[in-house]
C-alpha positions in Angstrom: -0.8 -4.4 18.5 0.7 -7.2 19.4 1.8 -6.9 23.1 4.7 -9.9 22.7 6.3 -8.4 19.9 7.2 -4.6 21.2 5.3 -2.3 23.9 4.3 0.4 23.3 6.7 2.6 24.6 9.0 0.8 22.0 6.4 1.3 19.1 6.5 5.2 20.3 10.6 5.5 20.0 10.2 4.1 16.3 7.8 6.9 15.3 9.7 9.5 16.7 12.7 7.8 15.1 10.9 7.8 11.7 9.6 11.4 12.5 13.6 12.5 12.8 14.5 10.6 9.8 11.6 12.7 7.5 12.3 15.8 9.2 16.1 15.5 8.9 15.6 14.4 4.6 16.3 10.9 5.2 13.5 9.3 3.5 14.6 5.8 3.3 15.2 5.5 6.6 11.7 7.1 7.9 9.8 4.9 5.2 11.7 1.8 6.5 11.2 3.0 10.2 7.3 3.2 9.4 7.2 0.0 7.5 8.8 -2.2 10.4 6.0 0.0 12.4 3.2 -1.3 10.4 4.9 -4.7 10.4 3.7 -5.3 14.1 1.2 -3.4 14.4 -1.0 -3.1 11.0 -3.4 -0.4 12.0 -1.4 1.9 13.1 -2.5 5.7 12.1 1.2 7.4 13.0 2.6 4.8 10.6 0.3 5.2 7.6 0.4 9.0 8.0 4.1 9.0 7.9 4.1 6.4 4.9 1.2 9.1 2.9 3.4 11.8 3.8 6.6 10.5 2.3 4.5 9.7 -0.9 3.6 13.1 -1.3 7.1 14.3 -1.0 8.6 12.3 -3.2 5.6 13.4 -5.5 3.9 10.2 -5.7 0.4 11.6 -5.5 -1.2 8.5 -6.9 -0.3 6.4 -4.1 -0.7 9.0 -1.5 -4.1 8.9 -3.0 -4.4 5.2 -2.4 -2.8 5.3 1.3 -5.6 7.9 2.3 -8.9 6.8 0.4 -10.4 6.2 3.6 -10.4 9.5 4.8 -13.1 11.5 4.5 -14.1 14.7 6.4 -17.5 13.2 7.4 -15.4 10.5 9.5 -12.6 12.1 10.7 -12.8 11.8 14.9 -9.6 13.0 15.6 -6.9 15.2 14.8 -5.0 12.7 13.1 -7.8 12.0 10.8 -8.2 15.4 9.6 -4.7 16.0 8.9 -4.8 12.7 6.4 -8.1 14.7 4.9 -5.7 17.7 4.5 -2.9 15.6 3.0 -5.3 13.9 0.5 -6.9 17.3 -0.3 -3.6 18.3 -1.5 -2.7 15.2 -3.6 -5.8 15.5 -5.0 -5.1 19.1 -5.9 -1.6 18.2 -7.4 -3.3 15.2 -9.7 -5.7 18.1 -11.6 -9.2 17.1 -9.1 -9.4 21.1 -8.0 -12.8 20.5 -7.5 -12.3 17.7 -5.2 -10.0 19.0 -3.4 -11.8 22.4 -2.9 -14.8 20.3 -1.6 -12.8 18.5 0.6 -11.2 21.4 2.5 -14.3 23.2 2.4 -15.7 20.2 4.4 -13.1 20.1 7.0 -13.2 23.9 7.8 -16.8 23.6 8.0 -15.8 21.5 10.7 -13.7 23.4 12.5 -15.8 26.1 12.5 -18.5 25.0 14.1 
């Protein structure tokens, strides 16, 4: 992240911003909240999960899809990972790939339970 552009403390107060917009209903302002996120800061995880999130909401499972085919339950390190898994696991479920999606979650509570 650029440190010139905002701190981080900054980059924080948008994603709970954006999280109070989506949990309030107010999708447009969340997706625009993320999108000035990932403006500055391109990598950020919060910001694509939020953007994957909103997708599947608004039942746009072909580009939640897209926004988490790097996600897989081999490489996810962190909480935030797995939760992207779970949300892909679900679009995939909604678009007809049961079998996919059964795999998937299978994977990550394989995980977990070990």
């Amino acid at each position: 992240m650029p440190a010139e552009v905002l701190s981080t403390d900054e980059i924080k107060t948008l994603e709970m911003l954006s999280y109070f917009f989506y949990v309030m209903g107010l999708d447009r302002k969340a997706q625009k909240t993320a999108q000035a996120i990932m403006s500055v800061d391109p990598d950020n995880t919060w910001a694509r999960g939020m953007m994957a999130a909103l997708a599947f909401r608004n039942e746009r499972y072909d580009l939640t899809l897209s926004m988490t085919s790097g996600y897989t339950p081999a490489g996810a390190k962190s909480a935030a990972d797995r939760e992207m898994c779970k949300l892909r696991a679900r679009a995939l479920f909604k678009t007809g790939q049961t079998d996919k999606a059964r795999a998937m979650m299978s994977e990550l509570l394989g995980d977990i339970s070990r």
